[in-house]
Structures are given as C-alpha cells and as structure tokens.
C-alpha positions in Angstrom: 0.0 0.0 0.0 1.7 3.3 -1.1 1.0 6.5 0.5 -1.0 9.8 -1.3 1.0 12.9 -1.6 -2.2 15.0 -1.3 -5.2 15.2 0.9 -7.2 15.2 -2.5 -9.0 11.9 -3.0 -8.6 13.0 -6.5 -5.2 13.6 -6.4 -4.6 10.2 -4.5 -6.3 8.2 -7.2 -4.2 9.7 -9.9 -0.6 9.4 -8.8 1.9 12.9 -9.8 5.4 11.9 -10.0 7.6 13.1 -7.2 9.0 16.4 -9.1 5.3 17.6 -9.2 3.9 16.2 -5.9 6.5 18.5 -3.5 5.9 21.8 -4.9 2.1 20.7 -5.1 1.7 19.4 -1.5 3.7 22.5 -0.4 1.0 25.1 -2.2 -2.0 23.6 -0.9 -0.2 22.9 3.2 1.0 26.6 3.1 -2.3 28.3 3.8 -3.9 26.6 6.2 -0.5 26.3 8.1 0.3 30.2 8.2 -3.3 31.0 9.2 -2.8 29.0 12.3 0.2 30.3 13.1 -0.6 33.9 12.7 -3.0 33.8 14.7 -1.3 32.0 17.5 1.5 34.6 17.1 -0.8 37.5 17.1 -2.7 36.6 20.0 0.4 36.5 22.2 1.7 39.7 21.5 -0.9 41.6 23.7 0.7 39.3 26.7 3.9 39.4 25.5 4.1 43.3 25.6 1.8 43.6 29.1 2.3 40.2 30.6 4.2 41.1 33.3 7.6 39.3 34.7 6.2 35.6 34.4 4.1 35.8 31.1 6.3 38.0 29.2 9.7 35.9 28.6 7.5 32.8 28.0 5.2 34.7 25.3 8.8 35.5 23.5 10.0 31.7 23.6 6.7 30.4 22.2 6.4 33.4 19.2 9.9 32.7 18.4 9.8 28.7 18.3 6.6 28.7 16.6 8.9 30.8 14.3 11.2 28.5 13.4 9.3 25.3 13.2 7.2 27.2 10.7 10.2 27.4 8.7 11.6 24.6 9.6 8.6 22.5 8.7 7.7 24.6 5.2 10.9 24.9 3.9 13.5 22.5 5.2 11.8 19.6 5.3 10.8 19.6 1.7 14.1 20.1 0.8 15.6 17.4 3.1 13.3 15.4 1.8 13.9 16.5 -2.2 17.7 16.1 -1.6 17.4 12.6 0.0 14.2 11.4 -2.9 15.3 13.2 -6.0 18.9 13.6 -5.5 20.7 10.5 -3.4 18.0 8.1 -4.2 17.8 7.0 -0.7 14.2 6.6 -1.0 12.0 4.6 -3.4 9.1 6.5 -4.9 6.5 4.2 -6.5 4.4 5.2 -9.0 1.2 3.3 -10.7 1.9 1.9 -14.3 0.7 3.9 -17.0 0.4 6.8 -14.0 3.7 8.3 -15.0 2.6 10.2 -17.8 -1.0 11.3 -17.2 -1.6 15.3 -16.1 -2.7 15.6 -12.9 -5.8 17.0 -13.8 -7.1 14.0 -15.6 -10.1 12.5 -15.0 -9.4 8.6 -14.1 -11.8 7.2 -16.3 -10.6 9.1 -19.6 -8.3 6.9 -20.0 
C-alpha cells in the first residue's frame, strides 16, 4: 500500500510523480499552516508586551519557536526530503503503471 501525496481523494487516485507532488503538497499545506500560526502569534503579542515578569519571557520563547518550526517544517523539510528522494535516491518513490505520464488533472476514467 503506497501513500498519497495529497489530501485530495482525486489527487490520490491519480498518482503525480515526485517532481510535481513537493511543490504541489507545499501550495495547498501553506495556507492553512500560516493562518494558524498567525493567529497563535498574534494573539500572544498583547501578553507578550503587558504580561508582566512571568508571562512576558515565556510569550517571546513560544512566538519565536513557533517561528522557526514554521520554517523549519515549510521549507526545510521539503528540501531534506527533495535532496534525499530526487537527489541520493535513498528513498524509493512508487508510482502506478501507465500513471507516469497522465496530467494531474485528468479524469481517471478518460483513460
């Protein structure tokens, strides 16, 4: 059993290869990810400015990891992962005979 690259039922029927699944998983995770965390961030600030000697240093250390595992999770990992895939070959990608070729937007039964 292989795994989907998308949330899409659509897209996990029709398997992308790998050069087109990383760049598309990344566009549709980005959204949802950076709502969340903008929010998060901007409902500390008000504590983190007024929050008094206990609240305000732990405010800072939560805004500024949230920070970095942002980045860390949107930028690096796809290109850990696109180095180790795509470059060394140290993992196999599968893909569905006959699925190599097809656009992405495809129906399944127009084949």
């Amino acid at each position: 059993m292989s795994s989907c690259c998308s949330t899409s039922l659509r897209k996990c029927i029709i398997r992308v290869n790998r050069e087109r699944a990383l760049p598309d998983a990344g566009i549709e995770r980005i959204r949802p990810v950076m709502i969340t965390v903008g929010a998060t961030i901007l409902a500390l600030f008000p504590l983190a400015l007024e929050g008094g000697p206990l609240w305000q240093p732990l405010c800072f250390a939560q805004i500024g990891g949230l920070a970095v595992a942002t980045f860390i999770t949107l930028l690096l990992v796809p290109v850990f992962y696109s180095i180790f895939v795509l470059d060394l070959k140290l993992i196999k990608w599968e893909v569905a005979h006959g699925a190599e070729g097809r656009d992405q937007t495809e129906h399944p039964d127009a084949a």
